[in-house]
C-alpha positions as a printed NumPy array, in Angstrom:
array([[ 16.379, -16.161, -56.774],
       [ 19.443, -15.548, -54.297],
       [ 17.815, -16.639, -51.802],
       [ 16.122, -19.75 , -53.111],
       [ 19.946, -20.399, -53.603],
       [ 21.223, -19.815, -50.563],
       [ 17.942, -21.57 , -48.793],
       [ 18.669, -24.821, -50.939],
       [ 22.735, -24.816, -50.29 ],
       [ 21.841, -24.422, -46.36 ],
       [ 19.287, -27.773, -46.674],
       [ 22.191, -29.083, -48.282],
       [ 24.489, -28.141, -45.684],
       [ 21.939, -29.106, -42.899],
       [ 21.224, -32.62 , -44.109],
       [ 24.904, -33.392, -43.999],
       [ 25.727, -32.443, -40.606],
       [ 22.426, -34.127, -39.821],
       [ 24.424, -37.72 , -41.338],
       [ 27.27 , -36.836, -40.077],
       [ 26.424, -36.567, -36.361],
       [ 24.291, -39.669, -36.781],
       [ 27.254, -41.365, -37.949],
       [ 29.473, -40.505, -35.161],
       [ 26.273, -42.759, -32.616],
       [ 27.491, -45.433, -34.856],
       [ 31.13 , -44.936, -35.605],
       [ 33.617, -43.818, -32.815],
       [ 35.377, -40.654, -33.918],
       [ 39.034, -41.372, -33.913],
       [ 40.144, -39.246, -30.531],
       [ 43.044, -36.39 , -31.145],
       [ 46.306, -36.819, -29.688],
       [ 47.292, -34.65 , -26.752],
       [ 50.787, -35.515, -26.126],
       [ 52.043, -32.546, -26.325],
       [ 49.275, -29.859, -24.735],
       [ 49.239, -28.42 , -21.313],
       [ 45.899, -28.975, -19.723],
       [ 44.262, -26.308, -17.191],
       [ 42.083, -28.326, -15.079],
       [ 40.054, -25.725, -12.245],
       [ 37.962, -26.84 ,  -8.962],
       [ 41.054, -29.728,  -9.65 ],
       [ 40.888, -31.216,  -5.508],
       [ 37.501, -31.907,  -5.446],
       [ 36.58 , -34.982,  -6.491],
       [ 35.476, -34.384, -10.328],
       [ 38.493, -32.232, -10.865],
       [ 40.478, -34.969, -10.008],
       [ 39.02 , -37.692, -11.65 ],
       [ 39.279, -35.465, -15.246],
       [ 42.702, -34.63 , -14.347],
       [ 43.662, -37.985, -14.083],
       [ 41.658, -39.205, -16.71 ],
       [ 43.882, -36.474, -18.839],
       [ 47.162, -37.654, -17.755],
       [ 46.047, -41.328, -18.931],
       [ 45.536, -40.183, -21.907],
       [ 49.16 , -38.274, -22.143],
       [ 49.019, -34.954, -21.562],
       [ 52.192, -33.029, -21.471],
       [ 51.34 , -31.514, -18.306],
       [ 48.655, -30.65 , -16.368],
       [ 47.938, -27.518, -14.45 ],
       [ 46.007, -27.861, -11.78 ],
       [ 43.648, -24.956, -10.016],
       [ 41.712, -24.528,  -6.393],
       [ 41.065, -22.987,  -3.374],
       [ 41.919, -26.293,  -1.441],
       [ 45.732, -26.751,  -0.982],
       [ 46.251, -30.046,   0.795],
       [ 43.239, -31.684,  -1.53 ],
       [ 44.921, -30.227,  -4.77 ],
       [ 48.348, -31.826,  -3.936],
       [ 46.367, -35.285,  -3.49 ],
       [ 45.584, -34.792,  -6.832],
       [ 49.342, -33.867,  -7.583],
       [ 50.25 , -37.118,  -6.481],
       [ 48.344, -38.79 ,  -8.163],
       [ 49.09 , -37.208, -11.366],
       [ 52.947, -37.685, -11.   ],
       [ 52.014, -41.397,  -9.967],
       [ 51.304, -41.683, -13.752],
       [ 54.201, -40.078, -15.134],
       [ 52.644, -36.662, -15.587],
       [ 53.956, -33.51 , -15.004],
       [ 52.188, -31.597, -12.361],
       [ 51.543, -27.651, -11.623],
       [ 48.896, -26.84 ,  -8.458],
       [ 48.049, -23.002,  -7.881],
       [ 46.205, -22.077,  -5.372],
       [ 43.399, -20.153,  -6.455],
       [ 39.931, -18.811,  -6.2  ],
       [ 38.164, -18.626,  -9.855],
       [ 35.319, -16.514,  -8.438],
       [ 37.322, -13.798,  -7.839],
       [ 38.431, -12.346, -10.993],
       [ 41.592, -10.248,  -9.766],
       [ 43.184, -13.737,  -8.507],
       [ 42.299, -15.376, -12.267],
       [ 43.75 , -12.965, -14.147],
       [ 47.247, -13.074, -11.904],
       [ 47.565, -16.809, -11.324],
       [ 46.569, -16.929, -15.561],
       [ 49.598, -14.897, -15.937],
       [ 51.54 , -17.377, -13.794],
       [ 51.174, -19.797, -15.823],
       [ 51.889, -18.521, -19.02 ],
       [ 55.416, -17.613, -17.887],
       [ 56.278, -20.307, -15.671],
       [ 54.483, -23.762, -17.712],
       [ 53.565, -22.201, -21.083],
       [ 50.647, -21.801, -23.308],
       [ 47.386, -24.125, -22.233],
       [ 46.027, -26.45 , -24.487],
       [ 42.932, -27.673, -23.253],
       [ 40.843, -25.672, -20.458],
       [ 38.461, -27.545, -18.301],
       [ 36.265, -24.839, -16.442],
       [ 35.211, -27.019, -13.84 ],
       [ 35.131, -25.431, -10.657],
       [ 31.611, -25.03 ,  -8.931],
       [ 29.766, -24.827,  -5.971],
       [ 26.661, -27.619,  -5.802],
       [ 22.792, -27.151,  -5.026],
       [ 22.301, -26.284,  -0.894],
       [ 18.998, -24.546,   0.16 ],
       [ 15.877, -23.586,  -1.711],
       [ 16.189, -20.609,  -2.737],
       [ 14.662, -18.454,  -0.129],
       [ 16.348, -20.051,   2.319],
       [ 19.756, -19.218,   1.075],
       [ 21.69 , -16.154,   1.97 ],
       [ 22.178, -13.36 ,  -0.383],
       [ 26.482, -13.912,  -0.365],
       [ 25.989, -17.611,  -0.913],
       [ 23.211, -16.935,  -3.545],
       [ 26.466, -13.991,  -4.853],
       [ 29.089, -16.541,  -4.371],
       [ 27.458, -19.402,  -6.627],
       [ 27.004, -16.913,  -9.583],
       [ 30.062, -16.127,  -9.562],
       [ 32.024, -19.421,  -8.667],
       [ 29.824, -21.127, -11.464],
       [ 29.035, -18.426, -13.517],
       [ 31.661, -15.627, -13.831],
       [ 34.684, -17.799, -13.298],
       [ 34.158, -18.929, -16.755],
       [ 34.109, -16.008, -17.796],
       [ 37.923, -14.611, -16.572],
       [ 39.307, -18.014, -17.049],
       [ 38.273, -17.94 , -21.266],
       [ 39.536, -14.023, -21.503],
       [ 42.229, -15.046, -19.544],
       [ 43.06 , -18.712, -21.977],
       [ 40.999, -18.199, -25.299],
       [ 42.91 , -15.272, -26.847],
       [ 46.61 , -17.45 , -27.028],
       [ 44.349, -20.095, -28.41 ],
       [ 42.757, -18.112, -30.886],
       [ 46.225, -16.643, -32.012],
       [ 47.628, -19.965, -32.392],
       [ 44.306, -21.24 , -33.808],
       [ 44.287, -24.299, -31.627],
       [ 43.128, -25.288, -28.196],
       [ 39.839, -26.367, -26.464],
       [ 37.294, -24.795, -24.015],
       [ 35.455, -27.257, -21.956],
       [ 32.536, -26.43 , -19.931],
       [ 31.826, -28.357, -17.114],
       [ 27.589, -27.604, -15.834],
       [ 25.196, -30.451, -15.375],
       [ 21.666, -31.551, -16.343],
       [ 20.424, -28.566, -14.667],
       [ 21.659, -26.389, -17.298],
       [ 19.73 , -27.8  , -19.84 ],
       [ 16.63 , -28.673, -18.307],
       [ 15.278, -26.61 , -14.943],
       [ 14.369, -27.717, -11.383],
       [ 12.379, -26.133,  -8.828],
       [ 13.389, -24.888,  -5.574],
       [ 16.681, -24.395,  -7.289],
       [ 16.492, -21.109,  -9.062],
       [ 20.316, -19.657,  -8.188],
       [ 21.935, -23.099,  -9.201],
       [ 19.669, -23.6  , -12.474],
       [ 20.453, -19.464, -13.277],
       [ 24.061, -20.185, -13.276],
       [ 24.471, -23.402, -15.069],
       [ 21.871, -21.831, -17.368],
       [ 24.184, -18.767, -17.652],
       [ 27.602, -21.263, -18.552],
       [ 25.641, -23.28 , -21.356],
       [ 24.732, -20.037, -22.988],
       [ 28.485, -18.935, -22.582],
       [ 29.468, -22.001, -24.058],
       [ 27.16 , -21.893, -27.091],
       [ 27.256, -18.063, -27.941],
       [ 31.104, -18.748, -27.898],
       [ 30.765, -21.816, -30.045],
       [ 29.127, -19.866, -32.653],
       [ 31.586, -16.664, -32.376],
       [ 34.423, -19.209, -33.193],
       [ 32.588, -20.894, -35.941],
       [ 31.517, -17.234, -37.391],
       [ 35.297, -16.481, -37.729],
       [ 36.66 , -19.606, -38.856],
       [ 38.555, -20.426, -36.16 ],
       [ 38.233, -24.069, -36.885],
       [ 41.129, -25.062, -34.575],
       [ 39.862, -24.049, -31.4  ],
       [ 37.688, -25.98 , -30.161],
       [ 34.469, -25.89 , -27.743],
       [ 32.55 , -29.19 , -25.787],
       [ 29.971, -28.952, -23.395],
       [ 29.811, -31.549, -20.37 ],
       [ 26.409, -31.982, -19.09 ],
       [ 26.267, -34.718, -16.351],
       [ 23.09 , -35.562, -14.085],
       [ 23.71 , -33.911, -10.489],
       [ 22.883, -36.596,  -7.822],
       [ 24.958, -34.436,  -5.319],
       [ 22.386, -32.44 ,  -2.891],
       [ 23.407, -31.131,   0.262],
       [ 19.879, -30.773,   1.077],
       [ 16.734, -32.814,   1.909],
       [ 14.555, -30.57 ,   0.136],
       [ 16.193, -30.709,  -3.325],
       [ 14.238, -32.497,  -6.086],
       [ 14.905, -35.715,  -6.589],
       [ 14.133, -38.634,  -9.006],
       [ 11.52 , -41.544,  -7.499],
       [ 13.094, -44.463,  -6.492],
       [ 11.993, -46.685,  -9.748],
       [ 13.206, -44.089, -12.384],
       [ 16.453, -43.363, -10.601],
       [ 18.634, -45.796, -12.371],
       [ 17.473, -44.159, -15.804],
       [ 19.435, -41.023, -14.49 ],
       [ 21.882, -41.795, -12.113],
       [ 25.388, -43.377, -12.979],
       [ 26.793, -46.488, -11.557],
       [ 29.788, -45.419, -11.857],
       [ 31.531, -41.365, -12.05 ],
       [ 34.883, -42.768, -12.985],
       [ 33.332, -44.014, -15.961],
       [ 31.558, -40.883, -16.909],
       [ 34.217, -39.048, -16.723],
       [ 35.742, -41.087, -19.252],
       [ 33.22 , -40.581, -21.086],
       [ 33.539, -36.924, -20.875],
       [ 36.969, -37.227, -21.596],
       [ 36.682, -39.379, -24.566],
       [ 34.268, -36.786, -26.014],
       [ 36.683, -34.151, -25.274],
       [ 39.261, -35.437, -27.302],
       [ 36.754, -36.62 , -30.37 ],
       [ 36.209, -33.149, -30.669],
       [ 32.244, -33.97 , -29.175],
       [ 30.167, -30.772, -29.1  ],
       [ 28.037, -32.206, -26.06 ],
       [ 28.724, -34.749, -23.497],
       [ 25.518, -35.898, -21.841],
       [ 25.55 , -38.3  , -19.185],
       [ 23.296, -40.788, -18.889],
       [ 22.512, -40.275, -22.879],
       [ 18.757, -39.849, -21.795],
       [ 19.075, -36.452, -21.488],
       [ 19.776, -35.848, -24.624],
       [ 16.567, -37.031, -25.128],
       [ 15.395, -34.709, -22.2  ],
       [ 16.915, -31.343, -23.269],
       [ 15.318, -31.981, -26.688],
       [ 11.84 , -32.569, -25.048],
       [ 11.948, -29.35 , -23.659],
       [ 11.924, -28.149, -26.915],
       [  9.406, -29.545, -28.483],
       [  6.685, -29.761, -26.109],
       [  4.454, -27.093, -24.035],
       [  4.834, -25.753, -20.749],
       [  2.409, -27.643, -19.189],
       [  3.571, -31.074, -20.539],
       [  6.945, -30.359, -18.903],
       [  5.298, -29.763, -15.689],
       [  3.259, -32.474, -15.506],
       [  6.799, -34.738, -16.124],
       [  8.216, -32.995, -13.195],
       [  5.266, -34.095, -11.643],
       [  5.735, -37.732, -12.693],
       [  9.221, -37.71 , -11.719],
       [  8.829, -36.215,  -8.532],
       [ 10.493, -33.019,  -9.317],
       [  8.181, -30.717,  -7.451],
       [  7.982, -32.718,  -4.338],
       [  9.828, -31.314,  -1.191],
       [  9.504, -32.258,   2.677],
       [  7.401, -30.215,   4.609]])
């Protein structure tokens, strides 16, 4: 009889969040304010980086702190920051290497103060196929996309879970939710920061740590550095690909601050990553098929 009870409170349970999360499609979530929290934004001189660091400071951030291995592209971003009235911190660092997280984390604490809002998004883009890459380059992605997020939320979540509020933000792309061929290393490590992401969602909602909180950004990867990455056909491309970054970024960023679990950009893969889901094996491959997923120059 317990756990007829327990069964019928969860369909309860279920069927709200279910209207709930519809109702935030229709109704924009009123976004928190941030006026006061530091921001830690990583891979910060690379173009993405920049454009949520900035897109941060418009929205009033105390401070930013800004990470990367690039000096003179990280004080760009600097610049620009302080252009809009917003404090500014660069550190040079590499994320992939764990010794250099933990000391530059340690930085910060003493010399800007506890951070806020963490943006893991520092990572290294498709290149080869797979057996074409070298082993340290295969090494180096794992780590740079993988690992990094690792150090940098033992490094940031405990302050956050002591004060009981903050915000992790994982930064992978469509290829963590749905795979690619000829991509294996790149789809293993954004595969590798969802499940970070999610099996650290649930830890915080298992403890009640309602104040901390976690949103994944999942944006479709046009950037290849190689001609025999997969790619969309011409006629479908505009289904995927953005018009404009700047704008999904503020998407991202608006998402971040409504407290959004997910951020998927274009909102067809939403769609996509539930597909996966739901149908077989073989219906997935035939769609890569359709799409042009498994075609590569010879």
């Amino acid at each position: 009889m317990e756990v007829l009870q327990n069964f019928l409170l969860m369909f309860w349970e279920v069927c709200g969040c279910i209207v709930r999360s519809a109702m935030r499609w229709v109704v924009r979530p009123k976004q928190k304010d941030v006026s006061g929290a530091i921001c830690l934004v990583t891979g910060a001189a690379g173009n993405v980086g920049r454009r949520f660091a900035l897109e941060f400071a418009r929205k009033g951030v105390l401070a930013l702190v800004l990470w990367d291995e690039d000096r003179e592209g990280m004080e760009e971003t600097v610049r620009l920051v302080k252009g809009l009235g917003v404090r500014a911190y660069p550190y040079t660092c590499d994320v992939s290497q764990k010794n250099e997280v933990y000391a530059t984390a340690r930085r910060v604490q003493r010399e800007v103060g506890d951070v806020a809002i963490l943006v893991n998004n520092a990572s290294i883009v498709p290149g080869e196929q797979f057996f074409q890459c070298e082993d340290d380059v295969i090494e180096r992605r794992m780590r740079m996309n993988c690992h990094a997020h690792f150090w940098m939320v033992k490094c940031f979540l405990p302050r956050m879970m002591e004060k009981k509020k903050g915000h992790i933000v994982t930064v992978s792309s469509h290829l963590g939710l749905v795979a690619a061929p000829y991509q294996e290393d790149f789809c293993a490590s954004q595969f590798a920061a969802v499940g970070l992401h999610e099996s650290l969602s649930h830890a915080l909602k298992s403890k009640n740590i309602d104040g901390v909180k976690t949103t994944l950004i999942c944006p479709y990867l046009t950037t290849h550095t190689s001609t025999d990455t997969p790619s969309i056909r011409p006629e479908l491309e505009a289904f995927f690909s953005s018009t404009s970054q700047e704008r999904d970024i503020r998407k991202a960023v608006g998402g971040i601050l409504s407290e959004q679990d997910m951020v998927c950009t274009p909102r067809i893969l939403y769609f996509a990553a539930l597909l996966k889901h739901v149908v077989p094996w073989e219906v997935q491959l035939l769609c890569y098929k359709f799409l042009e997923g498994e075609k590569r120059t010879q």
